[in-house]
C-alpha positions in Angstrom: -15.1 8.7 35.9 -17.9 9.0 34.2 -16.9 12.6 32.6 -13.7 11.3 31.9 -15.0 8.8 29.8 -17.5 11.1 28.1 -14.6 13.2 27.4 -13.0 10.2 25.9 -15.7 9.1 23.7 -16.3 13.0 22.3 -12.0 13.2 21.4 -12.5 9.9 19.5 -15.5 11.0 17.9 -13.7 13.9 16.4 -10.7 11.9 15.7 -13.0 9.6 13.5 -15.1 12.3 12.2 -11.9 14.1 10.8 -10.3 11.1 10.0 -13.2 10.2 7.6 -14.0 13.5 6.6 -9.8 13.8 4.9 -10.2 11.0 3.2 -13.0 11.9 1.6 -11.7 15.3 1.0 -11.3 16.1 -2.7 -12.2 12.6 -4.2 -10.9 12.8 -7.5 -7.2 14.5 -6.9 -4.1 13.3 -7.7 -2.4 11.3 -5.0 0.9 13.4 -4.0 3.5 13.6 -6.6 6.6 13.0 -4.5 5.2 10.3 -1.3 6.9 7.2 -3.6 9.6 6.8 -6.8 7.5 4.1 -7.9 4.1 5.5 -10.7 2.1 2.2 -9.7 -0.2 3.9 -6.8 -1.0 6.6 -9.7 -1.9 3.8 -12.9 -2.5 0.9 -10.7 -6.3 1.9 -9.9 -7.1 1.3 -14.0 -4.7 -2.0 -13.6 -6.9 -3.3 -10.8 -10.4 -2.4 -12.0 -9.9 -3.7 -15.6 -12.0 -6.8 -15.8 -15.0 -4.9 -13.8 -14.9 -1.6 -16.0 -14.8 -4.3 -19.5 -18.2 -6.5 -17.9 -19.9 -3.0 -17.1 -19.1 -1.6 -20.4 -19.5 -4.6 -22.7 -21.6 -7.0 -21.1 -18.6 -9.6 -21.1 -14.8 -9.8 -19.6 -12.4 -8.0 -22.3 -10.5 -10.4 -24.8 -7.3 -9.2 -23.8 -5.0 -11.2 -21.5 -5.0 -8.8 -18.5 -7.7 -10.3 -15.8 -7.5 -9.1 -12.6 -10.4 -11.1 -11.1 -7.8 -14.1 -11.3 -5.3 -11.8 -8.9 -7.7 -9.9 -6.3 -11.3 -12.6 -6.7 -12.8 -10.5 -3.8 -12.1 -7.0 -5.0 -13.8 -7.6 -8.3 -17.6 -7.7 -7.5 -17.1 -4.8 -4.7 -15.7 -2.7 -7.9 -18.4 -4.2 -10.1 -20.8 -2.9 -7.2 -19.5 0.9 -6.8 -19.9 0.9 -10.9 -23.1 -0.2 -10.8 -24.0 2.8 -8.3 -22.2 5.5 -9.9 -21.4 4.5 -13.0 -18.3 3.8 -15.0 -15.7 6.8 -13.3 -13.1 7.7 -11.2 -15.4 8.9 -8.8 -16.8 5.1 -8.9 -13.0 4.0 -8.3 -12.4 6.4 -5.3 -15.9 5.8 -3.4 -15.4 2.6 -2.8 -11.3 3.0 -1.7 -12.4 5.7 0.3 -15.4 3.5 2.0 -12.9 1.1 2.9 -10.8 3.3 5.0 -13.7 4.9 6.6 -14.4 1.4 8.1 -11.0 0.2 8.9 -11.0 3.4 10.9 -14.1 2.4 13.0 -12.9 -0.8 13.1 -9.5 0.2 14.8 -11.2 2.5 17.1 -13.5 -0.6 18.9 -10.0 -2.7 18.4 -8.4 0.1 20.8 -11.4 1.9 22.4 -11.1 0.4 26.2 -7.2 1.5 26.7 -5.8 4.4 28.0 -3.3 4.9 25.1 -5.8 3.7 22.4 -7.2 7.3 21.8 -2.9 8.0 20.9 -2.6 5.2 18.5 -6.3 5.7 17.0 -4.8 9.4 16.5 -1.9 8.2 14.6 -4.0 6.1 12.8 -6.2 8.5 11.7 -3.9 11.6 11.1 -0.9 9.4 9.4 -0.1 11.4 6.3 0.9 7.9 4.3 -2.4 6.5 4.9 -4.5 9.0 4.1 -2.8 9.4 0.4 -3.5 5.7 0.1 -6.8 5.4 1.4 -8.1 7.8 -1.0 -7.3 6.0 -4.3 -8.1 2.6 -5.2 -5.7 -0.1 -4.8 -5.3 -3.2 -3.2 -3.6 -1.9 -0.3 -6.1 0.0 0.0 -8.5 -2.9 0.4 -6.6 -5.1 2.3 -6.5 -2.9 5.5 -10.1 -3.5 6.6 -9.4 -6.9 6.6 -6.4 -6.9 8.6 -8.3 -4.6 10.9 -11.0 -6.9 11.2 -8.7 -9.7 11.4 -7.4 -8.3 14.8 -11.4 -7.3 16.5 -12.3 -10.5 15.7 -9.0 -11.6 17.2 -9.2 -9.4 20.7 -13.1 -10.6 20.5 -12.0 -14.4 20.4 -9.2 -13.9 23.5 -12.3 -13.2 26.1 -15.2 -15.8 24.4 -15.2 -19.6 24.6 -17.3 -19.2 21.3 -15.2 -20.5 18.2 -17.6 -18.4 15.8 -14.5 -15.5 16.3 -11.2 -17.7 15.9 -13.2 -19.1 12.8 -14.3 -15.5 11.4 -10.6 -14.7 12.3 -8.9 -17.1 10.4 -11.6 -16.5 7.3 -10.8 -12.9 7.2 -6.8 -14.1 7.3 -7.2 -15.6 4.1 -9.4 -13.2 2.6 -6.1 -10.7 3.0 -3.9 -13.1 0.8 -6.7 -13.0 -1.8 -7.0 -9.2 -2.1 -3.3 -8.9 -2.1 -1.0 -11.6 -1.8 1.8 -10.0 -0.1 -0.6 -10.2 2.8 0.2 -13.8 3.1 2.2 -12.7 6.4 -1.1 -12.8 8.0 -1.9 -16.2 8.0 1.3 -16.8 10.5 0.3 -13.5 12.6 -2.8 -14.5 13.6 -1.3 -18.2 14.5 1.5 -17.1 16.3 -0.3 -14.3 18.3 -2.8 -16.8 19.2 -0.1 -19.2 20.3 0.9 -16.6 22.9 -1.9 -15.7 24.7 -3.5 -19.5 25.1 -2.1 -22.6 26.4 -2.8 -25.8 26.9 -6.3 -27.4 24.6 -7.3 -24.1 24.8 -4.8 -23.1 22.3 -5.5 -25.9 20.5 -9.1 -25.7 19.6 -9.0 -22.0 18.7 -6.0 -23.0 16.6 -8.1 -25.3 14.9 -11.1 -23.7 14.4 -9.0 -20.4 12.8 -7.7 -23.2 10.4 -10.8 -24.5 9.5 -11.9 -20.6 8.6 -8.9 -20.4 6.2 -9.7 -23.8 4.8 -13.3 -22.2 4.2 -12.0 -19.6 2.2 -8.5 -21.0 0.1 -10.7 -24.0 -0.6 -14.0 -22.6 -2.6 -11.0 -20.0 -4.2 -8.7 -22.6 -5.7 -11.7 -25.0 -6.5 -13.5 -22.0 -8.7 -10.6 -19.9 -9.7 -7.2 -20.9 -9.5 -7.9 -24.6 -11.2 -10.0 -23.4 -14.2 -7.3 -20.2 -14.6 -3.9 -22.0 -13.2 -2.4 -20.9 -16.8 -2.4 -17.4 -16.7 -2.1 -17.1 -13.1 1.1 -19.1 -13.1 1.9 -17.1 -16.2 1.0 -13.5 -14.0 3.4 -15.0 -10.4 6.3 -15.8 -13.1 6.4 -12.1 -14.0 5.7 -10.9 -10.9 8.4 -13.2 -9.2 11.1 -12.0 -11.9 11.2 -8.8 -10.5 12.4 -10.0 -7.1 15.3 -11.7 -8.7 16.3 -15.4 -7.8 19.2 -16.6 -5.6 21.0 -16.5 -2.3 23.3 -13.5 -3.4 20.0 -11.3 -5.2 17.7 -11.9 -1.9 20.2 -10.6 0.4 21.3 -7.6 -1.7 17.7 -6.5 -2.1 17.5 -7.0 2.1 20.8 -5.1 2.2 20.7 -2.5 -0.1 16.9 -1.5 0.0 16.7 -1.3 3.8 13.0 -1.1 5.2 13.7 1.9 7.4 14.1 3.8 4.4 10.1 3.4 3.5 9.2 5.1 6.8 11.2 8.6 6.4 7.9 10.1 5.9 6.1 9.6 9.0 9.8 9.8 11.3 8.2 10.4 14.7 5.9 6.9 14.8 7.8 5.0 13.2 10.7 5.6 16.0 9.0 5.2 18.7 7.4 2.1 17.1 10.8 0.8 16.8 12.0 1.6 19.9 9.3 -0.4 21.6 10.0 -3.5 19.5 13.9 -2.8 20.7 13.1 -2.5 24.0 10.3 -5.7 24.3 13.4 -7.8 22.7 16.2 -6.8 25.0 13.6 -7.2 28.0 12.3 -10.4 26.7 8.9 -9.2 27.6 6.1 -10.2 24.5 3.7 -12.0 26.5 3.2 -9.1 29.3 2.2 -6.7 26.4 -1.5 -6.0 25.8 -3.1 -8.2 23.2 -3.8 -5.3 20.6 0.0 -4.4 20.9 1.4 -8.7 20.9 -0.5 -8.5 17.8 0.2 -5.6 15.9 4.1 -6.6 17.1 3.5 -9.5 14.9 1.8 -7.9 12.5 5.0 -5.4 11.9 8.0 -7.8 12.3 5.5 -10.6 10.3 5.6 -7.8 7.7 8.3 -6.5 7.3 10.3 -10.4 6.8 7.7 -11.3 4.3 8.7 -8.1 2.3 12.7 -7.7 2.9 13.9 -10.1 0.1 11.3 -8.4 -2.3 13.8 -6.6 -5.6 10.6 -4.4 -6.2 8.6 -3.5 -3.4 7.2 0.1 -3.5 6.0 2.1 -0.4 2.3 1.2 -0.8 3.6 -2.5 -0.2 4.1 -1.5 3.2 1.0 0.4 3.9 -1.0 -2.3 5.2 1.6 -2.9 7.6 1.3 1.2 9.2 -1.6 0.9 11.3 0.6 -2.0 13.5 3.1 0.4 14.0 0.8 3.5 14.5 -0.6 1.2 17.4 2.8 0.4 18.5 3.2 4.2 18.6 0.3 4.6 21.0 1.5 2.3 23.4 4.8 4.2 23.8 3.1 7.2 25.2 0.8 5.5 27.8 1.6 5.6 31.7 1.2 1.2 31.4 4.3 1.2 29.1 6.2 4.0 31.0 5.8 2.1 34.1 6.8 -1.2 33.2 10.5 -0.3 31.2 10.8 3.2 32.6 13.3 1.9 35.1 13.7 -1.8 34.2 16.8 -1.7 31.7 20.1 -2.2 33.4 23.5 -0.6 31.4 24.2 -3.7 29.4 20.3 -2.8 28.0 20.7 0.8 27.5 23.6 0.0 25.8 21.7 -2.7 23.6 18.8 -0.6 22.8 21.2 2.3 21.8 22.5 0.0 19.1 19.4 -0.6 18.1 17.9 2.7 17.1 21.0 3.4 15.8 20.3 0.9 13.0 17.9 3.3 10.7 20.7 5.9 11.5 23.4 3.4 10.0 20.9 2.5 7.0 20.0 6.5 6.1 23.0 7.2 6.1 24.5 4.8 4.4 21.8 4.0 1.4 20.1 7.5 2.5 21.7 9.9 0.1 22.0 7.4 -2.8 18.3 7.1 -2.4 17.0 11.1 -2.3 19.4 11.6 -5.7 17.8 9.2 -7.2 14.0 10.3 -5.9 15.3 14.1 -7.2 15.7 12.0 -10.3 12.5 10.6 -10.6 10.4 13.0 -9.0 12.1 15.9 -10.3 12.7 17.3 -6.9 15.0 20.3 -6.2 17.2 18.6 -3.8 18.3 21.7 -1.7 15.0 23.1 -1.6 12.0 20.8 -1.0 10.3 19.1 2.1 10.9 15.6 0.8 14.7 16.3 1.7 14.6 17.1 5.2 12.2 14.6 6.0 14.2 11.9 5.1 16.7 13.1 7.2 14.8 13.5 10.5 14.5 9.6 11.1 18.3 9.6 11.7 18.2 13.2 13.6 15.4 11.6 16.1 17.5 8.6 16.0 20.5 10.6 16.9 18.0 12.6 19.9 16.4 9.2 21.4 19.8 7.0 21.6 21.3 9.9 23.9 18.2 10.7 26.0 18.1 6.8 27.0 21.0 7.8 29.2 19.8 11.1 30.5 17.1 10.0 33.1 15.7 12.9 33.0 14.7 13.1 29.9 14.0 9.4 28.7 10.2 8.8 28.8 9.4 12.1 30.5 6.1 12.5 30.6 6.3 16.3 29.2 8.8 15.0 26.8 6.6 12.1 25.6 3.9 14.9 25.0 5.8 16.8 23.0 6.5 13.7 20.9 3.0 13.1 20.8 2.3 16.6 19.6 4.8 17.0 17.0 4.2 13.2 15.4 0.4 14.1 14.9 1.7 18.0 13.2 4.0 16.3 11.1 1.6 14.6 9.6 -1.2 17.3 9.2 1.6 19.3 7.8 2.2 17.2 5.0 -1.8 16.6 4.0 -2.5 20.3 4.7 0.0 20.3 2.2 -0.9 18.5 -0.6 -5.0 20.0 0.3 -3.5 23.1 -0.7 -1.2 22.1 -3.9 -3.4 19.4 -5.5 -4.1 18.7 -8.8 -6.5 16.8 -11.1 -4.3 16.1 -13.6 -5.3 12.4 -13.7 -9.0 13.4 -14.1 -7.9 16.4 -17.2 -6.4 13.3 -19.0 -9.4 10.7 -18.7 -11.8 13.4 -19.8 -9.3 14.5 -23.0 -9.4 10.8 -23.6 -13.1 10.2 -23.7 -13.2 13.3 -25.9 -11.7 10.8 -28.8 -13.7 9.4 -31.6 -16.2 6.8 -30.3 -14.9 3.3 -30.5 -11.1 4.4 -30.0 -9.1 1.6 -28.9 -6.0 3.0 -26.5 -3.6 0.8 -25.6 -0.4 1.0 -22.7 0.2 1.1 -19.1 -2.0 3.8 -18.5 -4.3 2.8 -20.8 -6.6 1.5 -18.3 -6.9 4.2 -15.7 -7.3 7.4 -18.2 -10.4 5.1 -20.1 -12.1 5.5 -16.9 -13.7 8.3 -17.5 -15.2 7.1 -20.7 -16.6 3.7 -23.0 -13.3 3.6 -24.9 -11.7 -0.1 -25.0 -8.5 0.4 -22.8 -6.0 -2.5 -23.8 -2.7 -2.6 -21.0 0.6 -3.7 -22.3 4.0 -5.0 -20.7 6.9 -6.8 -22.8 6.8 -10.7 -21.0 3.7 -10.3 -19.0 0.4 -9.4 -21.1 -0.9 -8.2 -24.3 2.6 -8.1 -25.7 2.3 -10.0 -29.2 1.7 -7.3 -31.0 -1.1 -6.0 -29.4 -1.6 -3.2 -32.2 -2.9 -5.3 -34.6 -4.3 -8.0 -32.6 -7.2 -5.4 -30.7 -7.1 -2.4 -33.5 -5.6 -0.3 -31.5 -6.3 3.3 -32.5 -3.6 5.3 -30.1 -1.3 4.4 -27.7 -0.2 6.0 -24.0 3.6 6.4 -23.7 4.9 7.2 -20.3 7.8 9.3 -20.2 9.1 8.0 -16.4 12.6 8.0 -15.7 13.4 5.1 -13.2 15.4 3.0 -16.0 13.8 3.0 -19.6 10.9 4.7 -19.8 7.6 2.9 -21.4 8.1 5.3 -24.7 12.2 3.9 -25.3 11.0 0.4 -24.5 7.8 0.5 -26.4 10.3 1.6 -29.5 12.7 -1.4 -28.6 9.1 -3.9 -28.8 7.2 -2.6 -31.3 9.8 -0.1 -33.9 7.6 -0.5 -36.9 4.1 0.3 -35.0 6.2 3.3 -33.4 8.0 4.5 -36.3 4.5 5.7 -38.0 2.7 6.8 -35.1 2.1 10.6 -34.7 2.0 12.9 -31.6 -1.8 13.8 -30.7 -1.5 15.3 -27.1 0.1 15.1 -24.3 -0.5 14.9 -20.2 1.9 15.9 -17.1 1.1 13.6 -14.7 3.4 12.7 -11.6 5.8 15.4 -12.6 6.3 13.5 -16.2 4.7 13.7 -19.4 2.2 11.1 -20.9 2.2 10.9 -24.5 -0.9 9.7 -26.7 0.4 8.6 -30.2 -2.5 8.3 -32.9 -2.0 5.4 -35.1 -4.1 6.2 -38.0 -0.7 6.7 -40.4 0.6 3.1 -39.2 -3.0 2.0 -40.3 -3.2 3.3 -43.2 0.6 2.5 -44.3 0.0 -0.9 -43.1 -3.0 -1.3 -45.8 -0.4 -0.7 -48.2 2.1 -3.2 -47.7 2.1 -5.9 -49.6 0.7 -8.9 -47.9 3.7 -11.1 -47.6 4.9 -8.2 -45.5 2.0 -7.9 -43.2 2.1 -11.2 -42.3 6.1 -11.0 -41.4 4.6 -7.5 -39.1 2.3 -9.6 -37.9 
């Protein structure tokens, strides 16, 4: 026994050790070119570092009307912090992200440590090609999943003590993840309807009182010291941010319809199947409260998720990456002998027929949305659509689909424990396949941009959506713009702006046609200084010294009608 478990502890240790150790790998490259249509998880770090990188600079917040502080309050000072340490840089940016996910990690590991399958789903965890490309840059989803980790230790801590310190820390850290990223506000409910399940009686309700009075401790101080003195341009920020979703019965249930969730998980086929077969099969059994508490929860956690995100218009991959490490535990359960021994031989015809139909759902929704999809990611991503990996991988959800709906009824074969290895063995390959991949085809193209930048004269002013993140790398004033949402009355003149960053991305209009619809004049005069290939498209940065100088000779009548 004793081996055993020193056996145990020495495969976890390596687990953790190469989990970190990949995340850290190669600080400053690019995230992979072709993991999600949307450019956000490339320009997003500068977006969400703004107001830190302006008060380490300057000494004082920037007089533009971007503020992130107002958005993520918590993120802010860490950022502030990792500046302070290193210095104004993408190596700054990156530290910190890459912190973060080297503590979640531990974190899930005592979360999972004392169950047989919990060395499976810390695996997953750890090895999950999707995570480890967002864990290594900074964003907010980044952030958030050390909180949600915490939020479920704290959680498992609180099931076996009578002390409320846990279920308040718990519900603290629940609110916490709705002010780093307020898509996260799904976790408010999980942690009260998980708790709801494994107490009764005035058990249940102390701890859920004492979890409400941590989320009170947190929302409270926040909307006293933030949200009241900024309600303005916060309200002003959710209006934009909400008119992206669309409004309406009809809008909602064509973005659930036609943007399918399945279709985020084509990358990482193997867990996110047998994830959903277990949520299949705990439905058609009607068994959620005989489930171990990490797996109740990070059920929850996944279905809690993925509601609070299906009516979303826009909702890029990394909007869902908070929610992996619930199904990458999910995962783990499916391939331990408790689970095998409990449903093995406990679903009757009528269920095998049931939970055929139901992972034949992701088939249905690849193949019906599947193909319209990978055109238009060949689009975007310039991908060669017969020739590159991102193809076949979003076809081998619906091929194991098509594998595990037929081996329910071949006995023989459904939840073999050879079989189940095999799964085991390929999921975690998959992965490492895809980051051995990138390892060996990154590129620094980000970084090669942020250093030509801080080449420019000093006390440049660049302005634009990438604006922000390729400053980093130097004490240039980085001003972002977007049409109905910030810094969009005529920014040019307003902050001298000296060049502007066009971004040449193909989803609709790309920000150089809609930057010529906003500001023609400003356009019309400025001149081609360099350009940058980042994310498979081209960057522009236009000097504006000619629109300067023909702007000093207009007369003034004119100016003002510019201005």
């Amino acid at each position: 026994m004793k081996s055993t478990r020193f056996v145990s502890y020495l495969i976890s240790c390596f687990i953790l050790i190469f989990g970190v150790s990949i995340r850290m790998f190669s600080p400053l490259a690019d995230p992979p070119e072709d993991i999600s249509w949307s450019g956000g998880y490339y320009a997003d770090e500068g977006f969400w570092t703004h107001d830190a990188r302006n008060y380490y600079l300057f000494g004082r917040y920037g007089d533009d009307e971007w503020h992130d502080r107002f958005v993520s309050p918590l993120i802010h000072p860490i950022i502030y912090s990792a500046f302070l340490l290193f210095g104004s840089g993408l190596f700054a940016l990156r530290f910190w992200a890459q912190t973060a996910s080297a503590i979640a990690l531990i974190i899930f590991f005592l979360a999972v440590k004392k169950y047989s399958w919990g060395i499976k789903a810390f695996a997953f965890i750890a090895s999950c090609s999707i995570l480890i490309a967002y864990q290594k840059i900074a964003l907010l989803e980044t952030a958030v999943i050390p909180v949600c980790s915490v939020i479920l230790l704290f959680w498992l801590i609180s099931n076996k003590s009578s002390n409320c310190l846990w279920d308040t820390l718990s519900g603290c850290f629940a609110a916490a993840a709705f002010l780093v990223k307020n898509t996260q506000l799904y976790m408010l409910p999980v942690l009260i309807i998980a708790t709801t399940f494994v107490s009764t009686g005035k058990q249940r309700i102390r701890r859920l009182v004492f979890q409400c009075i941590g989320i009170v401790a947190v929302t409270v101080p926040y909307y006293v010291t933030v949200y009241l003195p900024n309600s303005g341009i916060i309200q002003q920020y959710q209006t934009f941010y909400l008119s992206q979703h669309g409004s309406g019965i009809a809008q909602i249930t064509k973005n659930i319809i036609t943007q399918p969730f399945w279709l985020y998980f084509n990358q990482m086929p193997f867990i996110f199947m047998v994830a959903w077969i277990i949520l299949g099969i705990i439905l058609i059994t009607r068994s959620l409260r005989k489930l171990p508490d990490p797996v109740l929860f990070s059920l929850i956690w996944f279905v809690s998720g993925l509601i609070m995100l299906a009516p979303m218009g826009y909702r890029p991959l990394r909007y869902y990456v908070p929610i992996i490490p619930s199904i990458c535990i999910l995962a783990g359960y499916f391939f331990s002998s408790d689970f095998h021994a409990r449903f093995k031989d406990s679903l009757s015809f009528s269920r095998k027929f049931m939970l055929s139909l139901w992972v034949c759902l992701p088939i249905f929704a690849n193949g019906i949305f599947g193909v319209d999809q990978l055109v238009l990611d060949s689009k975007i991503l310039g991908l060669d659509f017969l020739n590159r990996i991102h193809v076949y991988k979003s076809f081998m959800l619906v091929f194991l689909g098509v594998v595990f709906a037929i081996s329910i009824w071949i006995k023989r074969v459904w939840m073999n424990s050879r079989c189940v290895n095999g799964i085991f063995v390929l999921a975690i390959v998959f992965n490492l396949v895809q980051t051995g991949y990138w390892m060996k085809h990154r590129t620094f193209n980000v970084l090669n941009a942020a250093e030509y930048i801080a080449g420019l004269p000093s006390g440049s002013v660049i302005a634009g959506q990438w604006a922000p993140e390729l400053c980093i790398e130097s004490e240039h004033k980085a001003i972002p713009v977007w049409k109905n949402f910030v810094n969009d009355n005529n920014p040019f003149d307003k902050y001298n702006v000296t060049h502007v960053l066009s971004w040449c991305y193909p989803p609709q209009k790309s920000e150089l046609e809609l930057q010529r619809e906003w500001f023609p004049l400003q356009m019309q005069y400025a001149v081609k200084a360099h350009s940058f290939r980042i994310k498979n498209s081209e960057v522009i940065l236009w000097d504006l010294l000619k629109y300067r100088n023909e702007k000093s000779d207009l007369p003034i009548t004119q100016r003002k009608i510019n201005d």
